[in-house]
C-alpha positions, -999 to +999 in steps of 0.1 A: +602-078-201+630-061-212+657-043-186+659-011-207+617-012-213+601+018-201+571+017-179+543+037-191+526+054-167+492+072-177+483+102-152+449+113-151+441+153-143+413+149-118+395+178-112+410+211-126+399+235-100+418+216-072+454+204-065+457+175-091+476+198-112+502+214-090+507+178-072+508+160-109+537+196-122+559+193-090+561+157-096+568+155-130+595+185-122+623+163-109+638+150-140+650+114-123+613+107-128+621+102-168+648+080-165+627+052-142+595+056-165+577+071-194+546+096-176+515+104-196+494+131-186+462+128-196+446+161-197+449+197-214+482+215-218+463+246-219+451+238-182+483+227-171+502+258-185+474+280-166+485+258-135+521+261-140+516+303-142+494+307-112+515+286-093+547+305-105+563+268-111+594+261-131+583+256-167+580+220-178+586+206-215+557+187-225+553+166-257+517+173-267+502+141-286+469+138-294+467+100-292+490+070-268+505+058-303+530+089-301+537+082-273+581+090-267+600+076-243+626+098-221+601+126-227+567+137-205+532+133-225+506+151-224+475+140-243+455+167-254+416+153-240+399+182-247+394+201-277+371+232-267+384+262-240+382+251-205+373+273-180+397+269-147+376+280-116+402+275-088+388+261-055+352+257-072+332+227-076+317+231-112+301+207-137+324+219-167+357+205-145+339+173-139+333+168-174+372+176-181+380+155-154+358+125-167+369+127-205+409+121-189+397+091-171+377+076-198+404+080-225+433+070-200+408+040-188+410+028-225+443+030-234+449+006-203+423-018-211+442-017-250+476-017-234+489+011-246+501+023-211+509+000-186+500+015-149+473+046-142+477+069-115+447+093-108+446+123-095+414+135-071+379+141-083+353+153-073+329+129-063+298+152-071+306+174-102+315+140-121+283+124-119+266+122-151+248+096-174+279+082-183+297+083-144+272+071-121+295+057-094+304+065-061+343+070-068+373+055-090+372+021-073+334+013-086+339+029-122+371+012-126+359-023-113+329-021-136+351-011-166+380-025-165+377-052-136+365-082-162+340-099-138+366-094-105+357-079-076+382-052-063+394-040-029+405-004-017+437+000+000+450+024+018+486+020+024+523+036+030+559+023+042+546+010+075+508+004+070+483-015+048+439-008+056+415-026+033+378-024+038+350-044+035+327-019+025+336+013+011+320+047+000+278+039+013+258+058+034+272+046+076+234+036+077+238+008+054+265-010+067+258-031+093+231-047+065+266-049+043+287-069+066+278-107+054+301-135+064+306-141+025+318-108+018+347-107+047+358-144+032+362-124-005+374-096+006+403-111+026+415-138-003+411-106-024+433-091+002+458-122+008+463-122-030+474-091-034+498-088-004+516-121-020+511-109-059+514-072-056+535-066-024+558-103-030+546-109+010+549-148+014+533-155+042+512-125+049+495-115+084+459-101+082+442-085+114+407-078+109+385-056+131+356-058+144+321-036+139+309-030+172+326-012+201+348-035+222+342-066+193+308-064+209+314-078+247+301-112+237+271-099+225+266-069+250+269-045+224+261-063+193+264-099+177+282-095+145+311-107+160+298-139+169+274-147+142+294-131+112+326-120+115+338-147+134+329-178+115+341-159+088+378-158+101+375-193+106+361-197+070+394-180+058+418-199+076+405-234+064+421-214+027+452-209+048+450-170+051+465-161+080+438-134+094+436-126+130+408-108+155+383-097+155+402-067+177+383-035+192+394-006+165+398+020+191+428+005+208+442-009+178+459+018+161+468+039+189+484+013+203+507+003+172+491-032+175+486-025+133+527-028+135+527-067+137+503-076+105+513-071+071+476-060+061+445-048+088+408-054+073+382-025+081+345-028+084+335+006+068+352+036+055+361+056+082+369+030+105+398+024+087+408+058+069+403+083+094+433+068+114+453+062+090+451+095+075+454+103+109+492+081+105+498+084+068+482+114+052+516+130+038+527+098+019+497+078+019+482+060-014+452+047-026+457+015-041+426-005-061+437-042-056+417-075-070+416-062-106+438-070-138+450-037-142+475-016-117+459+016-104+468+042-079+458+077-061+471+101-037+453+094+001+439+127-002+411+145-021+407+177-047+420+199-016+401+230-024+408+250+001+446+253-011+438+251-043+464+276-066+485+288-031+514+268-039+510+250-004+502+208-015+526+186-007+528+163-037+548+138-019+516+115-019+515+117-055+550+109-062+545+076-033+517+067-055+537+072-088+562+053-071+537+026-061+526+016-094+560+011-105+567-012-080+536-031-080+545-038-124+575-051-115+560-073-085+536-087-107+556-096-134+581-113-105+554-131-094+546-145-132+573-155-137+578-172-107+543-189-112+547-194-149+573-227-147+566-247-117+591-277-108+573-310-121+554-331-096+579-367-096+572-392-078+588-427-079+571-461-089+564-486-059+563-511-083+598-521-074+618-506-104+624-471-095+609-456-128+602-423-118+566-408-129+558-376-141+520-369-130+522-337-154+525-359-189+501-369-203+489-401-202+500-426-225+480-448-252 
């Protein structure tokens, strides 16, 4: 890749009637964020602009395109994704701001898959106005792993400067998971997880803690066996791959104690059990990052935020941390290519007696 090459960075609405906009506007309002990439907005100008009045923001230049082909670099993009008049409902859930919201993510979704951006960041949907007979998934992670994940698996991350929480399972019912936990799915999730802190974060050696399901890791079976019969022999699993993972520890001591400070990655059971502290840590600058998948994508911790929504009062520095984020993770990756790309040769020397040194990477000869 070339030093001067700018990243392109498709940006994705999310739902019109909450914060995406203001977070996406204050963002793209600091003009250093031109010279380190090329943003895309994916969305409607005209929706933006009403944004930009009723927030009583500085104006903001955008170069309206109706396709990523004109794209320009040193400039902010705005794809128009939506042809008819959209009505902007501030702090409402409604079913014509799901659509909008859908139509960005389905054309930014493509232009990835076609490489005509490089990196997506999304801005928060609503889970519910979204659904339709073309979205029938609980979130981003699932849409994007069906779409774009090429028979991979993904893993949602929740992370900052000081803190990384994947999860085993993610956005069911609480009911269902102790059914979800299998010993198979910990073993994926974590080599999904090792992966990406060496890939993605350029972490050598990393540390994994994982935590258990059950209050106390279950007391040796007092309260519950998962430990034992799953979780357990899982770790062990994993460590005969050389990922370092540790536990399982009791998740109510663990944060609170800044025991999460010593591993370079913590694995959750279920959704809250790793989100609601760390939002708890991290919600100002915290990111969602989707990790496992060919393609880079990330998301401010937090949701639509409705009940802000057009008061001038989101903080977009998760946003920017997830802007950020992406950028860092391209160039990670494409340090970690390269480094993989050229291996030294395996030599080894004849113990035939005349020192002819043999290249097991030739091929063989007739």
């Amino acid at each position: 890749m070339e030093q001067d090459y700018k990243i392109k960075v498709g940006i994705t609405q999310g739902d019109i009637n909450g914060v995406g906009y203001e977070v996406i506007l204050k963002t793209l309002s600091d003009p250093r964020i031109t010279e380190m990439c090329t943003p895309v907005v994916y969305g409607s100008s005209k929706v933006a602009a009403y944004h930009r009045k009723a927030l009583d923001l500085p104006t903001i230049n955008f170069n309206i395109i109706t396709n990523a082909e004109q794209i320009s670099d040193m400039k902010l993009n705005m794809i128009n994704c939506i042809d008819e008049e959209v009505k902007v409902e501030l702090s409402r859930p409604t079913a014509q701001a799901g659509e909008a919201a859908y139509r960005a993510l389905e054309s930014a979704t493509n232009d990835l898959e076609n490489g005509l951006i490089d990196v997506l960041v999304t801005a928060p949907i609503n889970k519910h106005t979204i659904q339709s007979d073309k979205f029938e998934f609980p979130g981003h992670t699932e849409y994007l792993e069906k779409k774009l994940g090429k028979g991979k698996k993904s893993l949602m991350i929740l992370l900052n400067d000081i803190l990384r929480v994947a999860l085993v399972t993610g956005h069911i019912p609480l009911s269902e998971v102790p059914s979800r936990i299998t010993k198979s799915d910990i073993v994926q999730k974590l080599r999904i997880f090792n992966h990406c802190l060496k890939q993605d974060f350029g972490i050598v050696k990393p540390r994994i803690a994982v935590l258990s399901l059950n209050p106390h890791a279950g007391e040796d079976g007092l309260l519950g066996n998962e430990e034992k019969e799953i979780i357990i022999p899982a770790l062990k699993e994993a460590e005969e791959m050389d990922i370092l993972c540790f536990g399982p520890y009791a998740a109510d001591g663990f944060f609170g104690s800044g025991h999460f400070s010593k591993f370079d990655g913590v694995l959750a059971m279920y959704h809250d059990q790793g989100l609601a502290p760390f939002k708890t840590l991290a919600m100002e600058d915290g990111v969602n990052y989707t990790a496992g998948l060919p393609f880079i994508r990330t998301s401010p911790a937090h949701g639509t935020a409705y009940d802000i929504a057009g008061e001038n009062k989101a903080s977009e520095e998760s946003f920017r941390h997830a802007l950020y984020l992406a950028l860092d993770v391209f160039a990670c990756r494409n340090n970690y290519r390269q480094m993989k790309a050229n291996p030294l040769r395996r030599q080894y020397f004849d113990k035939s007696g005349d020192n002819e040194v043999l290249d097991l990477n030739a091929p063989e000869k007739e």
